[in-house]
PyMOL CGO cylinders between C-alpha atoms (Angstrom):
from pymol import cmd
from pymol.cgo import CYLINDER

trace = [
    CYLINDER, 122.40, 66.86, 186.97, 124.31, 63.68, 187.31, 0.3, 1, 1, 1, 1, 1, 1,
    CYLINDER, 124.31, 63.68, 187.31, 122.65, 60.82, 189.76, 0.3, 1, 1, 1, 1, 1, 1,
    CYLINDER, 122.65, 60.82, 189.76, 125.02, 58.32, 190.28, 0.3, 1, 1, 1, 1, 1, 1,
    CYLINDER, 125.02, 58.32, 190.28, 124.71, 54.91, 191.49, 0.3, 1, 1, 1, 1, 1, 1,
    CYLINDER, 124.71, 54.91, 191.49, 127.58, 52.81, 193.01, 0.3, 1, 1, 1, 1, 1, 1,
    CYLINDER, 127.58, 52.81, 193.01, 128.95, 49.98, 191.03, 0.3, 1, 1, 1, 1, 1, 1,
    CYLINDER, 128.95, 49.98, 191.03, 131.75, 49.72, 192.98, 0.3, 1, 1, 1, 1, 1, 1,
    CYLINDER, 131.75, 49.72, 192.98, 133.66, 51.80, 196.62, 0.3, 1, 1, 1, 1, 1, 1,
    CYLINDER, 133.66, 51.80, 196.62, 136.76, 50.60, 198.88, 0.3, 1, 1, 1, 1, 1, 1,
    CYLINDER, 136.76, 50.60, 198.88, 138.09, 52.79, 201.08, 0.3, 1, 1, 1, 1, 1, 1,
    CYLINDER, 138.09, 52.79, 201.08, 141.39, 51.19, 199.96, 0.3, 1, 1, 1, 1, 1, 1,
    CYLINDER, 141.39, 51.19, 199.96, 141.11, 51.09, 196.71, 0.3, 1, 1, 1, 1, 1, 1,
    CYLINDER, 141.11, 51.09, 196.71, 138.51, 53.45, 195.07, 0.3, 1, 1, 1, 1, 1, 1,
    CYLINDER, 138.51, 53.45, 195.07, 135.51, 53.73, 192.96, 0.3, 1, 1, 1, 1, 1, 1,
    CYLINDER, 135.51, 53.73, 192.96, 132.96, 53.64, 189.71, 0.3, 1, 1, 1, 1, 1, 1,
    CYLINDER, 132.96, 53.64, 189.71, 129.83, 54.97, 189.69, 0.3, 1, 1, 1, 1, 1, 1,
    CYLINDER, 129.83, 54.97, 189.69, 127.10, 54.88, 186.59, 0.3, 1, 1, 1, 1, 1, 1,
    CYLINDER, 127.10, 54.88, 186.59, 125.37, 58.38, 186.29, 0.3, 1, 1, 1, 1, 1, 1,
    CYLINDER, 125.37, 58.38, 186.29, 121.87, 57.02, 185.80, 0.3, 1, 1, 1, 1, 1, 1,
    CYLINDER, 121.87, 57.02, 185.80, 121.24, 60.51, 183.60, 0.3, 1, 1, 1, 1, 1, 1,
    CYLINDER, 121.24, 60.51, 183.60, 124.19, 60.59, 180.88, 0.3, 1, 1, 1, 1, 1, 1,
    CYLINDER, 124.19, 60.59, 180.88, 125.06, 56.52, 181.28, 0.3, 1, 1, 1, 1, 1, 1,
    CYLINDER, 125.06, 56.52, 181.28, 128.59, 58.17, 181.75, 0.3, 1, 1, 1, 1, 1, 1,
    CYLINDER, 128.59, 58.17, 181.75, 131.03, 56.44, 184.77, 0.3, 1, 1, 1, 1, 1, 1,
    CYLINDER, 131.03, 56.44, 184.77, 133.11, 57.54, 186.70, 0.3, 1, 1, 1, 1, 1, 1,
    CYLINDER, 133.11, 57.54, 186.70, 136.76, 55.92, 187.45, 0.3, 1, 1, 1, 1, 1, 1,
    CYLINDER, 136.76, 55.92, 187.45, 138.51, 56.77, 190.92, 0.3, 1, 1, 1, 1, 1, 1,
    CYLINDER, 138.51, 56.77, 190.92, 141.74, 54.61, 191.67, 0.3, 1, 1, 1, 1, 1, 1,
    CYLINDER, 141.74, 54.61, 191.67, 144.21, 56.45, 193.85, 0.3, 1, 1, 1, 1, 1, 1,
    CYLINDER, 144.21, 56.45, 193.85, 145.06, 60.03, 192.68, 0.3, 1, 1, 1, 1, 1, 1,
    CYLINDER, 145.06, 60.03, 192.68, 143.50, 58.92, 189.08, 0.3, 1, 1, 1, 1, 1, 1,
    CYLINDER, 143.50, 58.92, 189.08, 139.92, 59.91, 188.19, 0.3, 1, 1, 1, 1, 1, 1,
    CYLINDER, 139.92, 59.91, 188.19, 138.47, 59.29, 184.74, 0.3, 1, 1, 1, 1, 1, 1,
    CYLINDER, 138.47, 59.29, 184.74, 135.24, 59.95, 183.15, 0.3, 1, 1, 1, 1, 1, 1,
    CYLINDER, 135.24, 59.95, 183.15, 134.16, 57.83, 180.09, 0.3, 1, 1, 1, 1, 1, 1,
    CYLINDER, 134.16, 57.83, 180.09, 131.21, 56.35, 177.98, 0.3, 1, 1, 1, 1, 1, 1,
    CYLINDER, 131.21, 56.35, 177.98, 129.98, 52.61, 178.54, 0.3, 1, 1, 1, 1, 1, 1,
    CYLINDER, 129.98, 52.61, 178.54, 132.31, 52.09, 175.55, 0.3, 1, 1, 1, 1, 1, 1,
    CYLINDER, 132.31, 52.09, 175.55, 135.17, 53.79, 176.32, 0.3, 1, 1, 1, 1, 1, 1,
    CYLINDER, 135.17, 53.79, 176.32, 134.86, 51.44, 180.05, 0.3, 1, 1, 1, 1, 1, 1,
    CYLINDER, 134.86, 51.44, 180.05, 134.89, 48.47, 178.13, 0.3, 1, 1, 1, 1, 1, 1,
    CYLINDER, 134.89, 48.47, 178.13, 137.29, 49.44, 176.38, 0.3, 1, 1, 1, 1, 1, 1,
    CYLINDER, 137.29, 49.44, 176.38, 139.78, 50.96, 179.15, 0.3, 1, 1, 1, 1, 1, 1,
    CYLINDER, 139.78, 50.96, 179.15, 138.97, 47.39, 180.90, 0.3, 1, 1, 1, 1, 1, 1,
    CYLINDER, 138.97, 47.39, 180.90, 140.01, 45.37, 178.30, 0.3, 1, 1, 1, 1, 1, 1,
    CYLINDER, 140.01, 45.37, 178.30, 143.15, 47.44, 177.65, 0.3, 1, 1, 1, 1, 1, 1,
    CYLINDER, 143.15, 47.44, 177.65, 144.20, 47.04, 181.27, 0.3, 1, 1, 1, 1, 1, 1,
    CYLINDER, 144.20, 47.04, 181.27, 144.05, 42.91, 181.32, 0.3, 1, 1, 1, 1, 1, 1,
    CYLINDER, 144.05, 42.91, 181.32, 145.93, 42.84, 177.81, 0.3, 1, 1, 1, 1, 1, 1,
    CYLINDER, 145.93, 42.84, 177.81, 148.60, 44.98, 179.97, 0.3, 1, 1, 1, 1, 1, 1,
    CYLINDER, 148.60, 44.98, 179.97, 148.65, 43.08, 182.96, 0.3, 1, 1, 1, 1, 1, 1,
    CYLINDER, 148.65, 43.08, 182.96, 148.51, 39.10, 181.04, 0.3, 1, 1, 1, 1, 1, 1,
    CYLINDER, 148.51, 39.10, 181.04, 151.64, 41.35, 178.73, 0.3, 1, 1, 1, 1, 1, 1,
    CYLINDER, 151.64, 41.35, 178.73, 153.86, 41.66, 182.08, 0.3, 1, 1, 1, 1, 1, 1,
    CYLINDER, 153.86, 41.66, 182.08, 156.59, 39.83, 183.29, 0.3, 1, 1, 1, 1, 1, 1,
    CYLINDER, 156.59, 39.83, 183.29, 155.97, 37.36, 185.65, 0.3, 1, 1, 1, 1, 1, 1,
    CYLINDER, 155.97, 37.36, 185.65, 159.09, 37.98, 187.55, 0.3, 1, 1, 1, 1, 1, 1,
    CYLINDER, 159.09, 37.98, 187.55, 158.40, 41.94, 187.74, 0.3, 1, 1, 1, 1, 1, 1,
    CYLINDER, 158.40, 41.94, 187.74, 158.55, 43.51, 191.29, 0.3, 1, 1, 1, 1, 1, 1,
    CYLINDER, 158.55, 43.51, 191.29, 155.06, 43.82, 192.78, 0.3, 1, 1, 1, 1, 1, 1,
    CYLINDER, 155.06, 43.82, 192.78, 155.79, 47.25, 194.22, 0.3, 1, 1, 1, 1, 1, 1,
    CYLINDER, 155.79, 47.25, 194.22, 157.91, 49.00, 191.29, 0.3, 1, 1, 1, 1, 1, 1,
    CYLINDER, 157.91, 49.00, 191.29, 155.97, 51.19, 189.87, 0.3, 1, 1, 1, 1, 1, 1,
    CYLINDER, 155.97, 51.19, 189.87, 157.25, 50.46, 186.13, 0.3, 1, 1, 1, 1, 1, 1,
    CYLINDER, 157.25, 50.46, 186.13, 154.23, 49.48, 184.06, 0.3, 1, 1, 1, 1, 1, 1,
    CYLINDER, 154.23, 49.48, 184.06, 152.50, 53.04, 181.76, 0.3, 1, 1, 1, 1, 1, 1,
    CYLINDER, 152.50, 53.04, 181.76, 149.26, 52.24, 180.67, 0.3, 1, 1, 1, 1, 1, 1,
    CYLINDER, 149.26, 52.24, 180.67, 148.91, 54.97, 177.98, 0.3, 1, 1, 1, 1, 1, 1,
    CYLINDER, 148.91, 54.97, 177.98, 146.05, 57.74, 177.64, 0.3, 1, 1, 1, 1, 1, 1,
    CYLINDER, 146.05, 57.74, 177.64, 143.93, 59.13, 174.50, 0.3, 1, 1, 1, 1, 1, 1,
    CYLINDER, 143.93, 59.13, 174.50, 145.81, 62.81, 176.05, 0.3, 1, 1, 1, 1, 1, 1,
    CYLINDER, 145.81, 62.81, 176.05, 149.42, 63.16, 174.40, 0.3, 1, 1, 1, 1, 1, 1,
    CYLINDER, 149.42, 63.16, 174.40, 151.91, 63.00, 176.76, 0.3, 1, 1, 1, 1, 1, 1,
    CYLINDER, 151.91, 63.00, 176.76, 149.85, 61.59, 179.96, 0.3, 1, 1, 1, 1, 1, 1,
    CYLINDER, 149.85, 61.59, 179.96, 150.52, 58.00, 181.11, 0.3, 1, 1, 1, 1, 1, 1,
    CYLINDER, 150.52, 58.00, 181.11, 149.18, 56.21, 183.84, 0.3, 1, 1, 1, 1, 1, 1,
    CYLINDER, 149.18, 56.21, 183.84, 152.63, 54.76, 185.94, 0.3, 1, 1, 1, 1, 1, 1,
    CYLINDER, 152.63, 54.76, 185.94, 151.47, 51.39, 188.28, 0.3, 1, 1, 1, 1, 1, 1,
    CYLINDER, 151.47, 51.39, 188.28, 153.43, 48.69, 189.51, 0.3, 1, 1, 1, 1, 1, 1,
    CYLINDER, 153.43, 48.69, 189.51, 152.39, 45.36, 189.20, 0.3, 1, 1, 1, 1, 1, 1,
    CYLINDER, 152.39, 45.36, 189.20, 150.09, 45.06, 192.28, 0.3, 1, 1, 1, 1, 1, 1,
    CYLINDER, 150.09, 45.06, 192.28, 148.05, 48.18, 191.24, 0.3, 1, 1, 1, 1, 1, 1,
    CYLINDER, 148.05, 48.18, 191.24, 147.64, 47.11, 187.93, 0.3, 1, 1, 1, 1, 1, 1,
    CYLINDER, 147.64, 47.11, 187.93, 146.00, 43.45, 189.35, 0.3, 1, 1, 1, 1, 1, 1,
    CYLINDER, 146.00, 43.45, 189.35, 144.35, 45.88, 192.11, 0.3, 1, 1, 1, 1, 1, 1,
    CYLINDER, 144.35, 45.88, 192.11, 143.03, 48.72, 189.33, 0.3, 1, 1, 1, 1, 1, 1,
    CYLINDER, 143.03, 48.72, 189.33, 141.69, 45.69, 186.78, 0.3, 1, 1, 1, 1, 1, 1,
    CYLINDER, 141.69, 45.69, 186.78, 139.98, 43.51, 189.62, 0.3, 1, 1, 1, 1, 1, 1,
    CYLINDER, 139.98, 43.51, 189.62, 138.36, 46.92, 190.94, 0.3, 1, 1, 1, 1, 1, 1,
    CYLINDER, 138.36, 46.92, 190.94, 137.15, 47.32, 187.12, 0.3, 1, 1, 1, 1, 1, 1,
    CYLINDER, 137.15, 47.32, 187.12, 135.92, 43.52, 186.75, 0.3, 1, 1, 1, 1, 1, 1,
    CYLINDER, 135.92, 43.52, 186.75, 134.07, 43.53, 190.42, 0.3, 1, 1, 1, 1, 1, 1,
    CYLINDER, 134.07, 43.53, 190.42, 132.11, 46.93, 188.74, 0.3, 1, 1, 1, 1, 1, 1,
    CYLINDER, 132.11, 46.93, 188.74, 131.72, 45.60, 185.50, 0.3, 1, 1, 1, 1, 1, 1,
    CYLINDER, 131.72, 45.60, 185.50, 129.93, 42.55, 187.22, 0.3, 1, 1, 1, 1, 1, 1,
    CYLINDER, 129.93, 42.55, 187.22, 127.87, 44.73, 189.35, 0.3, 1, 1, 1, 1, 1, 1,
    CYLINDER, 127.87, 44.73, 189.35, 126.86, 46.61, 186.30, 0.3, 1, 1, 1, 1, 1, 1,
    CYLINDER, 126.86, 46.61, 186.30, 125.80, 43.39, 184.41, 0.3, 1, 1, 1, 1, 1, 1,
    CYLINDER, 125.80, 43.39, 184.41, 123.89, 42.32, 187.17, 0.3, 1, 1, 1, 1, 1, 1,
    CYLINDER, 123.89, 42.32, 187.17, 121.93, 45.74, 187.92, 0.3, 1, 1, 1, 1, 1, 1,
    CYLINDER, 121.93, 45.74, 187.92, 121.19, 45.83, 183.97, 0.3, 1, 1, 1, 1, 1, 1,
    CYLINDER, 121.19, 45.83, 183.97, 120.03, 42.20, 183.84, 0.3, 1, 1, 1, 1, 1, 1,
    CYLINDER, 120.03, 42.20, 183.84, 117.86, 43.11, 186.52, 0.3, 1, 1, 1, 1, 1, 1,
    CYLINDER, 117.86, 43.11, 186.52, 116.59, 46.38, 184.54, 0.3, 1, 1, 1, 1, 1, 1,
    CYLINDER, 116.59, 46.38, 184.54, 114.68, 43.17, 182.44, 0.3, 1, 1, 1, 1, 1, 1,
    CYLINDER, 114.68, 43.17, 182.44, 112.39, 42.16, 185.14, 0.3, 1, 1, 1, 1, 1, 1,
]
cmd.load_cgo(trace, "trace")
């Protein structure tokens, strides 16, 4: 059974929590949840700031124009511009958090 510790929670904005069992986390970002591997985090944050530095500059902040694409065929993620910044700092304030609670693990 899955015992999860916060790396991240806004009311506003969502969630990730580590599973200190399986090492799995979990994503929550508005009606989005995802489950993936330490890997497949790294990897999902990554793939979100290549999107967002890829954008226009002079995009809308509210149109919600930008797919970020899925390893399931045919599901896309749709954000504008100011979930996108909102989704990746969300993902870099957890990734932090995570750094810092595994440094920690040294002592």
């Amino acid at each position: 059974m899955c015992q999860y510790q916060t790396l991240f929670h806004s009311d506003n904005t969502g969630y990730v929590v580590r599973c200190n069992e399986c090492d799995k986390l979990q994503i929550g970002y508005g009606n989005i949840m995802l489950t993936v591997n330490q890997e497949g985090f790294a990897a999902f944050h990554w793939w979100l700031k290549h999107i967002r530095d890829e954008q226009d500059p002079g995009i809308k902040e509210t149109l919600r124009c930008i797919t970020i694409p899925t390893p399931c065929e045919g599901v896309k993620l749709l954000l504008s511009m100011r979930e996108l910044q909102e989704f990746e700092q969300m993902l870099e304030d957890a990734d932090t958090e995570m750094r810092s609670i595994d440094i920690m693990k040294l002592f």
